[in-house]
N, C-alpha and C positions, 0 to 999 in steps of 0.2 A: 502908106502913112495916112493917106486921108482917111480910109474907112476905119484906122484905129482909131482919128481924132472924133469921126463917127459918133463909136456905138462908148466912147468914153463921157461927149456928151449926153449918151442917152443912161447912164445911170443915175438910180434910181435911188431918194433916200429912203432911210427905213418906214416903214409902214409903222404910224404910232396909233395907239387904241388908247381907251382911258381906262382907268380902274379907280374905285371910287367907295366909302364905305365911313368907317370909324374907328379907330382905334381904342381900346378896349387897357384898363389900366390895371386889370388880371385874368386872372384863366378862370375865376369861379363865378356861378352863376351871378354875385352880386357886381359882379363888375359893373363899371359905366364908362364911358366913352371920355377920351380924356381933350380937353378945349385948346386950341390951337396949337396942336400937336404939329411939329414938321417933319413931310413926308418927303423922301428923296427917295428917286429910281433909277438904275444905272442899270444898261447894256450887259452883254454879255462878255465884255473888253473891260470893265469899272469907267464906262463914260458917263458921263453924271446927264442926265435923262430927262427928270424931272427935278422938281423943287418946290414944296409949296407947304402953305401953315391951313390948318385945318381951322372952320369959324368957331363961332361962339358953342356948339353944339358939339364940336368934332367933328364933323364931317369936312371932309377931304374928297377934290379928283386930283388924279396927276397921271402923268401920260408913260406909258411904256410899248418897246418894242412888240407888237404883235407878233406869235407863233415862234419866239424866240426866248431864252434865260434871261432870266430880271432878279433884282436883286435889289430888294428893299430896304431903306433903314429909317427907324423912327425913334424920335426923341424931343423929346421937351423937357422944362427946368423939374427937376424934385424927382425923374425917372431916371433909370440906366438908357445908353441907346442899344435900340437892340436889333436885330437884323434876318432878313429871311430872306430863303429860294426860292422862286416857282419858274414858272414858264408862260411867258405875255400869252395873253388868250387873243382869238381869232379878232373878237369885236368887243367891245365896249364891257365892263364887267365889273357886278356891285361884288365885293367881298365879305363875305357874313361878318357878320358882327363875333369879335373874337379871333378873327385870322389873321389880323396883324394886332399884339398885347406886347404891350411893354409893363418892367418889375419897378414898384416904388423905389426910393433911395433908404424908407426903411423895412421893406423885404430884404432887398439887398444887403442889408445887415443883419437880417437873421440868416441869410444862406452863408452866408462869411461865417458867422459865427459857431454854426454848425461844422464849418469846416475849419476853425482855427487851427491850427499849427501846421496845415497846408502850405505846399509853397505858394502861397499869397503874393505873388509874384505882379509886377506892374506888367500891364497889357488888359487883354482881352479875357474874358471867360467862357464857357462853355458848360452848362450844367442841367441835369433832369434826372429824368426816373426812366429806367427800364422796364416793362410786363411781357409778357407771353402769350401771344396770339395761340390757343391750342384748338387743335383740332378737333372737332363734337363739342366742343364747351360755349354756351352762350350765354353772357352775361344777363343774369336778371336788368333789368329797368333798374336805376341808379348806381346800379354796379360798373364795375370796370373789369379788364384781362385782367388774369393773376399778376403779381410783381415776379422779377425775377431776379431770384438770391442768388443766383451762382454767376450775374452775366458784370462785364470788364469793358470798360471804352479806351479809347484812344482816336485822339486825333492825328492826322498828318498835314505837313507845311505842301507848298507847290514842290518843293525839292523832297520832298520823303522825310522831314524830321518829323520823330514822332514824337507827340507832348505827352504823358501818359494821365490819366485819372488819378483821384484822390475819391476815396468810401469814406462811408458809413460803418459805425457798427449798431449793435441793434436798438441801441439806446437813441440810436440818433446823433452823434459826437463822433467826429474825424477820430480814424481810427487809423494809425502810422502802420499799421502792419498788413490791415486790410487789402487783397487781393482783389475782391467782386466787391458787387452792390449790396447784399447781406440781406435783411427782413425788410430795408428801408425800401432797396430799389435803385439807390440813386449814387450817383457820382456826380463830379465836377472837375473840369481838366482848366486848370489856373495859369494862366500868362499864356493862354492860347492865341494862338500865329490869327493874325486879321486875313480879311480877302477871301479866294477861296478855299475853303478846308473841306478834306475831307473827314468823315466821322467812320469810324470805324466800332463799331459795337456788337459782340458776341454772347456765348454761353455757354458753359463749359459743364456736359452732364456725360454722368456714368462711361471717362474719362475719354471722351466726341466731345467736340470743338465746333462751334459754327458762328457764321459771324455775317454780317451782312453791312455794304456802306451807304453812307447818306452825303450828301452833298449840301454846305450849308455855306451862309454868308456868317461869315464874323466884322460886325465895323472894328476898326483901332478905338480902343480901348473900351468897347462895346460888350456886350451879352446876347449867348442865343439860348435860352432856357427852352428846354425840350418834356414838355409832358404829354401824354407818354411818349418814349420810344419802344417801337413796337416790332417784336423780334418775332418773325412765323416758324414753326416749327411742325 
């Protein structure tokens, strides 16, 4: 009994690192860092980690579990909150500019609107574009991988329920019949399950099936917008 009282006080808390950077108010190059952004970071259990508001500039540090799953979420007024996976790094670690982006609240209305008649469902979202990693093909300088028109997502809850996608058709307008991502690329899975989700996203050619998962954070009542999703083949 003694030496379990022992080596019980000898544990150890987690080893915390910083992480540090700006958060970025789109994905294209004109983006700019957006000012007192609040950054939260949680464990790999959803213990709340950090907490903190970015200055006048955006810039942000906040502390996460070193060599361990972390789970970001950022949000300020006029944005969606939106959420990311990685893995705490060993030591201390600037984040490029661009790696953690949150969507306007009027993006957010144009992805809606492209998707109307969707079930529009209250919760969380989940939405992006598919392409195609191909083999010998490299992209010129401001080019991207091809899109890919035949590929399908779906998410899963911690219990196996699966949310399924909503498409595009080529116009770009939610198409109710839509199977895949079509010319656009893209899907959206609406009233997706918060916490951790897995993402499941495939492609379906010359009639072979392949699919591959991702592992994402979704806040409650948050967005994880994925550009691209990158299918190797």
């Amino acid at each position: 009994m003694h030496l379990f009282l022992v080596l019980a006080g000898c544990a150890r808390a987690p080893n915390l690192v910083s992480i540090s950077g700006q958060v970025a108010d789109g994905r294209d190059a004109e983006a700019e860092a957006i000012p007192e952004v609040q950054v939260r970071t949680f464990d790999n259990v959803f213990y709340e980690v950090d907490s903190v508001v970015a200055d006048g500039r955006g810039w942000f540090e906040a502390q996460v579990v070193a060599n361990a799953d972390m789970y970001i979420e950022v949000s300020a007024p006029g944005y969606a909150t939106a959420g990311f996976a990685g893995m705490g790094p060993a030591v201390g670690t600037a984040i490029d500019f661009g790696g953690l982006w949150t969507t306007s609240d009027e993006e957010m209305e144009i992805i809606d609107s492209a998707f109307y008649g969707c079930a529009q469902e209250e919760g969380a979202l989940v939405e992006g574009q598919v392409r195609l990693s191909v083999p010998g093909f490299t992209p010129d300088e401001g080019q991207d991988w091809p899109i890919a028109i035949t590929a399908w997502a779906r998410a899963y809850d911690s219990q196996g329920n699966i949310f399924p996608a909503c498409y595009l058709n080529d116009e770009g307008t939610y198409d109710a019949e839509a199977v895949s991502t079509g010319d656009t690329g893209r899907f959206a899975i609406y009233g997706a399950p918060s916490g951790a989700v897995t993402l499941e996203v495939g492609y379906d050619v010359a009639e072979q099936t392949s699919s591959q998962l991702f592992y994402i954070f979704v806040p409650e009542d948050g967005v994880v917008s994925l550009y691209s999703v990158y299918l190797y083949i």
